[in-house]
C-alpha positions as CSV (number, residue, x, y, z in Angstrom):
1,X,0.0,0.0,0.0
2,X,1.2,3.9,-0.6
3,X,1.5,6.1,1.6
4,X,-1.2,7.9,-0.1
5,X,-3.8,4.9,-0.2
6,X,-5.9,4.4,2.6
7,X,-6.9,1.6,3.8
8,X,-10.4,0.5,2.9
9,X,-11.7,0.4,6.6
10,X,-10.7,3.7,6.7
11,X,-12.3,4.9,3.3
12,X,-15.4,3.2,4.4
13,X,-15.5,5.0,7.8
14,X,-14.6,8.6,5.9
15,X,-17.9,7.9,3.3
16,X,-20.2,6.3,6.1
17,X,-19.6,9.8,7.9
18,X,-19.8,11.8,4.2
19,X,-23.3,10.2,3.4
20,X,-25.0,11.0,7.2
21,X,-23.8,14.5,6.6
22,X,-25.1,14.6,3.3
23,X,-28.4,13.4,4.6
24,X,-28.3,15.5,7.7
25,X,-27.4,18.5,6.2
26,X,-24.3,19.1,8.5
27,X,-21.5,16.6,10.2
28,X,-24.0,15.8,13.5
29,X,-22.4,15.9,17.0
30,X,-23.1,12.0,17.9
31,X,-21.3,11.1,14.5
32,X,-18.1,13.1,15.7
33,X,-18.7,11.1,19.1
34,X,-18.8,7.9,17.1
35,X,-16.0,9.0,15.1
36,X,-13.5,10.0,18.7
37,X,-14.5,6.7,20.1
38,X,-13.7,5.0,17.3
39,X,-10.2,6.9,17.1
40,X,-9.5,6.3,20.6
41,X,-10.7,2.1,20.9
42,X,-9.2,1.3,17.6
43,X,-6.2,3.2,17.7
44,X,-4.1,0.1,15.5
45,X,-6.7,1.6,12.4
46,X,-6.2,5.8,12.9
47,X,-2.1,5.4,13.6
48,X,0.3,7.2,10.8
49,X,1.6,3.9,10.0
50,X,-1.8,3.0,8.0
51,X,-3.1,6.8,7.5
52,X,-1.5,9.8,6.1
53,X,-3.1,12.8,7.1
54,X,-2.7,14.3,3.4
55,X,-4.3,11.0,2.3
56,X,-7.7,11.3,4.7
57,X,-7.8,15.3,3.8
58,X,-8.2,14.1,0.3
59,X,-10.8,11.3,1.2
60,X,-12.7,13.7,2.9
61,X,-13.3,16.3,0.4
62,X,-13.8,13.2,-2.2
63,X,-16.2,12.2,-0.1
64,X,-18.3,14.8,0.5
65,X,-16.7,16.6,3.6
66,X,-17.5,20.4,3.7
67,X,-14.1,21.8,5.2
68,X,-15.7,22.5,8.9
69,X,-16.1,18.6,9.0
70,X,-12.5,17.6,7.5
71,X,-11.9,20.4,10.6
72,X,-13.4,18.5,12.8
73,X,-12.2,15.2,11.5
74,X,-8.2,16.6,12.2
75,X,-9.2,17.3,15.6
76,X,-10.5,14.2,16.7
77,X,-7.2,12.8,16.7
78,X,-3.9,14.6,17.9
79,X,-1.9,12.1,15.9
80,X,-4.1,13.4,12.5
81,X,-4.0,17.1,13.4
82,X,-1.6,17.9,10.7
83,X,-4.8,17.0,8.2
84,X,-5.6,20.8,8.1
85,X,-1.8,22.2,7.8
């Protein structure tokens, strides 16, 4: 896998998140909770080793992601802050 190739748990996550904002209207509080929790129990799937932040950015805005939520995305992780650099 590149470096730039996410892994497809991680794509999967990015557009589950896209399409509930789509349908929503907005990136909804309880799907950032889901999103943390998932960040911080699974930490083996969010780690640099499998993600590059320039990688999800991209994913993100493929998906969907208005830049608040990509925003929001970055901060859920300290490790994926540099998303929005």
């Amino acid at each position: 896998m590149s470096t730039d190739e996410l892994p497809a748990d991680v794509r999967e996550a990015v557009r589950y998140l896209a399409e509930n904002a789509r349908l929503s209207g907005y990136f909804k509080w309880n799907e950032e909770a889901k999103l943390k929790a998932d960040m911080m129990n699974v930490r083996r799937r969010w780690g640099r080793h499998r993600v590059s932040p320039d990688a999800l950015k991209r994913e993100c805005e493929a998906a969907g992601l208005d830049s608040e939520a990509v925003t929001r995305f970055s901060i859920c992780s300290p490790r994926l802050r540099t998303v929005v650099s």
